[in-house]
C-alpha positions as CSV (number, residue, x, y, z in Angstrom):
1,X,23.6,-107.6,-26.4
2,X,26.9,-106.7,-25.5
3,X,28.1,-103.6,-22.5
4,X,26.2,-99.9,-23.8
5,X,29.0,-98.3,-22.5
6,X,30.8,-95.7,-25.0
7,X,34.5,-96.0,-26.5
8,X,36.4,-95.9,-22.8
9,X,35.8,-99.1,-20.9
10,X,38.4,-99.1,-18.1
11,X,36.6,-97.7,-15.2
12,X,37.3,-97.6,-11.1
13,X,35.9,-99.9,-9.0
14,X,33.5,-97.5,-7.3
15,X,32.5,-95.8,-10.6
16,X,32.2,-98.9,-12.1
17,X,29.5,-99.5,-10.0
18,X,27.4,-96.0,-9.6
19,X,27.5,-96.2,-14.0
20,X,25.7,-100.0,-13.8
21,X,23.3,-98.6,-11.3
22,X,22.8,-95.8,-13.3
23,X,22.3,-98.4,-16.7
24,X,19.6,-100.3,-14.6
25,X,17.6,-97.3,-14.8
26,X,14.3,-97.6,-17.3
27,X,14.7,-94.7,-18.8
28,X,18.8,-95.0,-19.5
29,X,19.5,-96.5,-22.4
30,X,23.6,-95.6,-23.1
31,X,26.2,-94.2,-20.8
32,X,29.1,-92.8,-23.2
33,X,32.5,-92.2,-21.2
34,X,34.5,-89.7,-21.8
35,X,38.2,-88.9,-20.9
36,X,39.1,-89.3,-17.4
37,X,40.9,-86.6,-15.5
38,X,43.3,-87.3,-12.7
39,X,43.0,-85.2,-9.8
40,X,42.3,-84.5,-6.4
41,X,38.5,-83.9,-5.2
42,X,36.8,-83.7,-2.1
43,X,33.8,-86.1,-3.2
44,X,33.3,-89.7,-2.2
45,X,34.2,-92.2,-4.5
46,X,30.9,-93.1,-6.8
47,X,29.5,-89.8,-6.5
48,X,27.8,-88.2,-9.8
49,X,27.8,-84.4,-10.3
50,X,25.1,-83.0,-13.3
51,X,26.7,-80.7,-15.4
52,X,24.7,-79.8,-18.3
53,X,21.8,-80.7,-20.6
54,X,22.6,-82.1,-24.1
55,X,20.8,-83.2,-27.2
56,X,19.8,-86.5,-26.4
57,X,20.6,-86.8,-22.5
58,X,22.8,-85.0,-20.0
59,X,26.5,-84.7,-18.9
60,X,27.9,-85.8,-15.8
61,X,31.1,-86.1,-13.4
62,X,31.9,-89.5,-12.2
63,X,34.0,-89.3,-9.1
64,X,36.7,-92.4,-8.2
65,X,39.9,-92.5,-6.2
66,X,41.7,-92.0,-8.9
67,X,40.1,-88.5,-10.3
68,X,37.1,-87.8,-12.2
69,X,35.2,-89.3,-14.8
70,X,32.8,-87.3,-17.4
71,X,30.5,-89.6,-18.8
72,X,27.0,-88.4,-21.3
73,X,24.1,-90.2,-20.1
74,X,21.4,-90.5,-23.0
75,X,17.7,-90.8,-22.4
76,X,14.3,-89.9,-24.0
77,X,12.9,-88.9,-20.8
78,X,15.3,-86.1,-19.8
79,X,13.6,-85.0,-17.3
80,X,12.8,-88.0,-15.5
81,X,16.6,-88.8,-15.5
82,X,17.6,-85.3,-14.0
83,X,15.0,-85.9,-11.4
84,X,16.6,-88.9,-10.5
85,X,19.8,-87.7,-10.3
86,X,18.4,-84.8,-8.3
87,X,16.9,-86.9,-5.7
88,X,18.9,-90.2,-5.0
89,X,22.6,-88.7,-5.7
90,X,22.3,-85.0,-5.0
91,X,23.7,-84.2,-8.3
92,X,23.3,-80.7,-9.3
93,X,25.3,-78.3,-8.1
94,X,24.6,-75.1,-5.8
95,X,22.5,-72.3,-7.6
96,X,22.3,-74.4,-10.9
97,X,19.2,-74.6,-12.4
98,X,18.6,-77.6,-14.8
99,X,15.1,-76.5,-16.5
């Protein structure tokens, strides 16, 4: 079985990493990455941002040195993935509410 990752491969080092943790998960089954977006940000390399629900999983941010990183995480257990990502990476943003 080859790498679920989507049609992007080339990742940094630390998102690399926060994106096989993420594919460890049970309930993970594909991370899809999308285009990557050089720019300045004041989050730690590795960190994931939530930003919305879609059909068959969610979206998220993917912070590196190098800029930012959206990537569609798909699931069958939605909400046990945005849990997750609630609890062990702080993901969602201020005032959002995921439900």
């Amino acid at each position: 079985m080859g790498q679920p990752f989507g049609r992007h491969k080339s990742l940094d080092k630390s998102a690399k990493a926060t994106t096989k943790s993420l594919l460890r998960l049970p309930f993970v089954y594909k991370v899809v990455l999308g285009p990557s977006i050089h720019c300045r940000h004041h989050y730690p390399p590795g960190a994931v941002k939530f930003q919305r629900l879609e059909n068959a999983g969610v979206k998220i941010n993917l912070f590196s040195g190098r800029g930012v990183t959206i990537a569609y995480l798909y699931s069958k257990e939605r909400d046990l993935l945005i849990e997750h990502l609630t609890k062990t990476c702080g993901a969602t943003e201020d005032g959002q509410d995921v439900a």
